[in-house]
C-alpha positions in Angstrom: 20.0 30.1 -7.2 17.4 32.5 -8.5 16.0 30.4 -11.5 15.2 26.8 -11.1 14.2 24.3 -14.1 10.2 23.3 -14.3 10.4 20.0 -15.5 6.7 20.7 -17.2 3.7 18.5 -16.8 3.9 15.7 -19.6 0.1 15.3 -19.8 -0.3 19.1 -20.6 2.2 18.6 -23.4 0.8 16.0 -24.7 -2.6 18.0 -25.0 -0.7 20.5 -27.3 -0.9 20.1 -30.9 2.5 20.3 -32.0 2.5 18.6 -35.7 4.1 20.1 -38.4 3.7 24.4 -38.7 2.3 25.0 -35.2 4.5 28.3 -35.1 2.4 29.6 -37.7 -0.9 28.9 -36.4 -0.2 29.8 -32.7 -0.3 34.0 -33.2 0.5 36.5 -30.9 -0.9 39.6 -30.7 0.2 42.9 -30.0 -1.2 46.4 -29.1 0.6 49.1 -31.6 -0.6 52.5 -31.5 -4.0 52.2 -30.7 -4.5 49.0 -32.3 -3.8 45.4 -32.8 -1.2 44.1 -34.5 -0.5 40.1 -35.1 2.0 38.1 -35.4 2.4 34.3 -36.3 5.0 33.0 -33.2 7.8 31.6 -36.0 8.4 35.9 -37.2 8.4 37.2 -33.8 12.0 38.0 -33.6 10.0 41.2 -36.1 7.5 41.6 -34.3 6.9 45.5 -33.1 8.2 45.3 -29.3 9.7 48.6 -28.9 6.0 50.8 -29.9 3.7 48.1 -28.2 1.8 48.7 -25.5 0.4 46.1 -22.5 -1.8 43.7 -24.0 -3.9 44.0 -20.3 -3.4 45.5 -17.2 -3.9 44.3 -14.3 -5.3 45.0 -10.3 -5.1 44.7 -7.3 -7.0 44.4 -3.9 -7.0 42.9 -0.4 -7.1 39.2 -0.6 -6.9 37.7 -3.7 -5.3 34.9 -4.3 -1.5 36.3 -5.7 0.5 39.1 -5.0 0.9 41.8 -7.7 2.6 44.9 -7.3 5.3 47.2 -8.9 8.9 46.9 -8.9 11.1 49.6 -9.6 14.1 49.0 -11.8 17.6 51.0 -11.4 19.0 49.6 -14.9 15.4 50.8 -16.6 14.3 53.8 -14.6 10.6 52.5 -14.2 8.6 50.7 -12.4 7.6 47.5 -13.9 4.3 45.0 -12.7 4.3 41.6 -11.3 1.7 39.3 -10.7 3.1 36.8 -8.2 6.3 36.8 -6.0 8.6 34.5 -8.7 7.9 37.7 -10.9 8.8 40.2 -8.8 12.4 38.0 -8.4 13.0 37.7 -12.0 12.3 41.6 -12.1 15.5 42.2 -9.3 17.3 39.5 -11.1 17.2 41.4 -14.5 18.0 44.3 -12.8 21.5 43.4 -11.5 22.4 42.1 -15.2 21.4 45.8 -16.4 18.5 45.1 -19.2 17.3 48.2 -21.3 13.7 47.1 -20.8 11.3 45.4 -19.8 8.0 44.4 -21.3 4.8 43.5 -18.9 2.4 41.7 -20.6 3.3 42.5 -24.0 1.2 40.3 -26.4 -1.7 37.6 -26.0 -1.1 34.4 -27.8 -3.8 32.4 -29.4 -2.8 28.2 -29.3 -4.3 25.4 -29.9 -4.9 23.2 -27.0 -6.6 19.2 -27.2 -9.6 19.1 -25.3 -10.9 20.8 -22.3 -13.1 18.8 -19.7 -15.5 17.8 -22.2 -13.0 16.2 -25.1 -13.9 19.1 -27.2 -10.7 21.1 -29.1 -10.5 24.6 -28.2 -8.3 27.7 -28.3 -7.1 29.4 -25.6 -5.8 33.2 -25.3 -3.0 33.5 -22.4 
């Protein structure tokens, strides 16, 4: 089996303020041309995927804590990154099913999130 089910940490959940038009207020955004470019998460079936760019790139060095690297695609003709050994799976995975492309870090998203180790409400990019 290549993917497995996370059954998801109820507590985190819980801290996630889901009431009623959360996909508007949660916004993703992209890097288009030079610039920035959002997007509320309920439109982003339009949201411009094929002229983005990576939202941030990554590094890396002799021991960190993960294992990033480049994986090069048949079905795309490119090397795509991965930041930890489960991506660089999904990345051969996608391969054998022949994508057209595959984006790396393609937008940040800005979400609520209940609390942090104060009490206090805060957003978080990711």
């Amino acid at each position: 089996m290549l993917i497995v089910e996370h059954a998801g940490d109820e507590t985190a959940r819980d801290r996630l303020p889901l009431s009623e038009g959360w996909q508007r207020r949660w916004i993703t955004s992209w890097r288009v041309g030079g610039g920035s470019v959002a997007w509320p998460v309920s439109d982003i079936g339009s949201a411009p995927v094929g002229s983005s760019s990576p939202v941030r790139w990554f590094t890396w060095r002799a021991r960190q804590g993960h294992r990033p690297g480049l994986q090069f695609m048949v079905s795309t003709g490119r090397h795509h990154g991965f930041e930890s050994l489960e991506e660089q799976r999904l990345l051969l995975a996608l391969d054998f099913v022949r994508v057209v492309d595959v984006l790396v870090q393609p937008f940040e998203l800005d979400f609520e999130h209940e609390g942090d180790a104060h009490g206090t409400p805060r957003t978080f990019w990711r």
